[in-house]
C-alpha positions in Angstrom: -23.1 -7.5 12.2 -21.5 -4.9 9.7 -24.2 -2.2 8.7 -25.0 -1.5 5.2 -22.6 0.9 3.8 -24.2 4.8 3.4 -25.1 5.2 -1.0 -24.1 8.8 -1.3 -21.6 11.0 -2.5 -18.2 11.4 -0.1 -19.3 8.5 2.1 -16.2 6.6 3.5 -15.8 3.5 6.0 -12.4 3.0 7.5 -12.0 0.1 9.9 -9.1 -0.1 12.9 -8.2 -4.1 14.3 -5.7 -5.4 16.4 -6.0 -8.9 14.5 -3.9 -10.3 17.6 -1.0 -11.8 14.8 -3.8 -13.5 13.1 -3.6 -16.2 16.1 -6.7 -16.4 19.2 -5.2 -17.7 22.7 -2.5 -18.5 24.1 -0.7 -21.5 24.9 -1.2 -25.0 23.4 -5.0 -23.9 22.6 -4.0 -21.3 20.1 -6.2 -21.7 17.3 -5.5 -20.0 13.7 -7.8 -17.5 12.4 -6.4 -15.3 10.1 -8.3 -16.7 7.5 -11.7 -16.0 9.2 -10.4 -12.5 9.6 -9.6 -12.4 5.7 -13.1 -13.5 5.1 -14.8 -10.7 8.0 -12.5 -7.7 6.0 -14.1 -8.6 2.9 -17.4 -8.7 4.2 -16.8 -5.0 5.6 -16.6 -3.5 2.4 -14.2 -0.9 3.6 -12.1 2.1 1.9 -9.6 2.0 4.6 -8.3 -0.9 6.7 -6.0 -0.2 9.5 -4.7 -3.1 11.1 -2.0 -3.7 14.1 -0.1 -6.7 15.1 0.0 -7.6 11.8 2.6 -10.7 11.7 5.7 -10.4 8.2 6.6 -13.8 9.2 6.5 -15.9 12.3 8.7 -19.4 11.6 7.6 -21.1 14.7 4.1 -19.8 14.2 4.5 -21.5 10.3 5.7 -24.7 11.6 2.9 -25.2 14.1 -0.3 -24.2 11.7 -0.5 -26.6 8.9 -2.7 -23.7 6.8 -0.4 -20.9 7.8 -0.8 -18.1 4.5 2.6 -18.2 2.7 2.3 -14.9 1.7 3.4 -12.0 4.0 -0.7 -11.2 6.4 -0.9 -8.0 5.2 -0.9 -9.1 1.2 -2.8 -12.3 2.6 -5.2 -10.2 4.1 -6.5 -7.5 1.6 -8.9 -7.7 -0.5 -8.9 -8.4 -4.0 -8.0 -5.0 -5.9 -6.6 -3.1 -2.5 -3.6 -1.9 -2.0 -1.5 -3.1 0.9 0.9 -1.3 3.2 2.9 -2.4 6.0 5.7 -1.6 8.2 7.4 -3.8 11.0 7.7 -2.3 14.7 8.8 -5.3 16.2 11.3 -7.8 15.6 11.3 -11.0 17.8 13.2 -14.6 17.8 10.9 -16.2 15.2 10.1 -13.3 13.2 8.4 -9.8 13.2 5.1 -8.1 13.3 3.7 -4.1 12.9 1.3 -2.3 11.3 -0.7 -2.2 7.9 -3.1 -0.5 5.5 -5.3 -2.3 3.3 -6.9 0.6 0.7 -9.2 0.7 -1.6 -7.5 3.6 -3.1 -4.0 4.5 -4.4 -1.2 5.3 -2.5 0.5 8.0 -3.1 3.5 8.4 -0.1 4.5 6.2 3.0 6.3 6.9 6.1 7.2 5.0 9.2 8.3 6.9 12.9 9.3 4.5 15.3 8.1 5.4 18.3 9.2 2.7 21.2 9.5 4.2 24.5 11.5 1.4 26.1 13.6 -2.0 25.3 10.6 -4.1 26.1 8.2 -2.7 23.4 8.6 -2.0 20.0 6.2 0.7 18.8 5.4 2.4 15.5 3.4 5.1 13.1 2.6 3.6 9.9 2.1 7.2 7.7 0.4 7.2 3.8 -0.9 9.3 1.4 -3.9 8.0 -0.8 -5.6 9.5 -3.6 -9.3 9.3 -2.8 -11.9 10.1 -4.7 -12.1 13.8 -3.2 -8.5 14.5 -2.8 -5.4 13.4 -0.9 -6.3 11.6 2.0 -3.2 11.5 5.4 -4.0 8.3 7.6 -1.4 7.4 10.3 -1.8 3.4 11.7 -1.0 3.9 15.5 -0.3 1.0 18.1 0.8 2.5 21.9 2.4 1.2 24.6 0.9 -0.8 27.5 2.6 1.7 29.9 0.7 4.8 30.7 4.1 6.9 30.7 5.0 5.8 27.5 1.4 6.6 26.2 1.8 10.1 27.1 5.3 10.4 25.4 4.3 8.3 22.2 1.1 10.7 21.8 3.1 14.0 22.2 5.4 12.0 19.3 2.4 12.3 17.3 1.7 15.7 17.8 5.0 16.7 16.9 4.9 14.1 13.7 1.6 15.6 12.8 2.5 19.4 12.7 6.1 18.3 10.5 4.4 16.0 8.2 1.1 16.9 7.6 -0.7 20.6 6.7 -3.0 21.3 9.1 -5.4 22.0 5.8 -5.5 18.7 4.6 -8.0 15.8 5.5 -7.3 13.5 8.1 -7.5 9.6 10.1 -5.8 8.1 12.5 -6.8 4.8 13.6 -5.4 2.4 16.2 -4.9 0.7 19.4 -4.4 3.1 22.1 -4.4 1.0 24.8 -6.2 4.1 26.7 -9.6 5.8 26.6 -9.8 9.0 27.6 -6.2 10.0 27.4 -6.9 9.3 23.5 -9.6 11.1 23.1 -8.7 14.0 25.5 -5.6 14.2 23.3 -7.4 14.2 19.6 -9.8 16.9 21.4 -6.7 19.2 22.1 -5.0 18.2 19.1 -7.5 17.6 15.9 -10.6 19.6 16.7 -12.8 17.0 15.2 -12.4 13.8 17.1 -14.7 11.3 16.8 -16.5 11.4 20.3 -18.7 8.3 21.1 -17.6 5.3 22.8 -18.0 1.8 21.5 -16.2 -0.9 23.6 -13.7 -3.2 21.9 -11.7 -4.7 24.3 -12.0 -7.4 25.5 -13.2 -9.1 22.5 -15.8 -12.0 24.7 -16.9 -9.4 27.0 -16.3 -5.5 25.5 -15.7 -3.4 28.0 -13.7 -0.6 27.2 -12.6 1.5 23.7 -9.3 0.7 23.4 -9.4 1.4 19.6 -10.2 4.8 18.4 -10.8 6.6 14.8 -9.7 10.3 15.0 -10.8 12.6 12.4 -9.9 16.0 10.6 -11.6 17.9 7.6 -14.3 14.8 7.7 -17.2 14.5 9.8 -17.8 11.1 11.5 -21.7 9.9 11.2 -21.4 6.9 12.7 -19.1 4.6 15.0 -19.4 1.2 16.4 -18.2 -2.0 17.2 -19.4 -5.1 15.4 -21.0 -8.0 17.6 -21.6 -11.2 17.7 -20.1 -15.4 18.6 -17.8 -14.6 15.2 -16.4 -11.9 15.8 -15.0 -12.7 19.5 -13.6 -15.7 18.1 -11.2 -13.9 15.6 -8.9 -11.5 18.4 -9.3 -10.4 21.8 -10.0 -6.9 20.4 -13.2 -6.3 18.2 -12.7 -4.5 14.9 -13.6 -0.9 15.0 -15.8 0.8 12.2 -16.4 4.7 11.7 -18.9 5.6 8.6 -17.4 9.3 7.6 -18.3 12.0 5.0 -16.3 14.3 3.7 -16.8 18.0 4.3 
């Protein structure tokens, strides 16, 4: 269940997702559910989406699923009046997936860094600017590697990216999958100064046993962080959507 959002002034929700490709299983039992996950992101009522493995196109994927979205899942995906960003990091035999943003507010600047660490996985930083309401707003979309090695390097990336691209003065998110716990949050500590610090499990999606997502924070305090559950939301991905309530200092 989402909790109702916080009435007061600077209050922000941002949401981070592996939606999977829009697709749960593997196999012949792979059932479609990128429309259930349209319907949950609407029901979040969120200023900031950050989604990963996030599909352009997928023409085998098309042919199989009768009710596959003709439009591109990021555009399919945000809600009405958003503005929708996204950036491929991989490109396969049938088509080609990456990151996305889905914000309520506009966007002023994007950037992509590729940041894949070997032939066998394509990785990427998905980097905008948006105007909110209090002022310009940095949030980088991250997806790491499922090698620790490669974690390492694709976080000091970051750091590097971080200190060329944004002032250390202005605001702050970074949302993704880490594929790591405390190596994530060991590195926002040394790196951000304001990371968000409690743990709520994502990953698996049937039975959540680990934060493999994280919401990082800077010049915005973090009042709130958890991981929505219930029978729906295991269906949609084998990650759980993440959800941080934050306030602006």
């Amino acid at each position: 269940m989402i909790q109702a959002r916080q009435d007061q002034a600077g209050a922000m929700r941002v949401v981070s997702w592996n939606i999977h490709k829009g697709v749960r299983g593997i196999g012949p039992l792979r059932s479609l559910q990128i429309h259930n996950i349209a319907y949950a992101l609407q029901s979040m009522d969120a200023d900031l989406i950050c989604l990963q493995e996030v599909r352009a196109q997928n023409r085998r994927e098309a042919q199989r699923f009768a009710h596959w979205p003709q439009l591109q899942q990021a555009d399919y995906l945000a809600p009405e009046g958003y503005h929708a960003i996204y950036h491929s990091n991989a490109v396969t035999k049938h088509g080609e997936h990456g990151n996305a943003l889905l914000s309520r507010w506009p966007v002023l600047d994007v950037r992509h860094e590729d940041m894949s660490d070997h032939r066998f996985e394509q990785r990427g930083l998905l980097h905008a600017q948006v105007a909110a309401p209090q002022g310009k707003l940095h949030v980088l979309v991250l997806h790491l590697g499922l090698i620790g090695g490669s974690r390492v390097r694709q976080l000091a990336q970051t750091r590097e990216y971080l200190t060329s691209h944004v002032p250390p003065e202005e605001a702050l998110v970074i949302a993704g999958d880490f594929n790591c716990v405390r190596l994530a949050k060991n590195w926002a500590a040394d790196t951000l100064q304001s990371a968000v610090a409690p743990q709520a499990a994502t990953f698996p999606s049937r039975l959540p046993l680990r934060q493999l997502d994280h919401i990082f924070t800077r010049g915005l305090n973090t009042t709130e962080l958890y991981a929505p559950r219930g029978k729906a939301w295991l269906q949609m991905s084998d990650h759980l959507p993440l959800v941080a309530e934050l306030q602006w200092r």
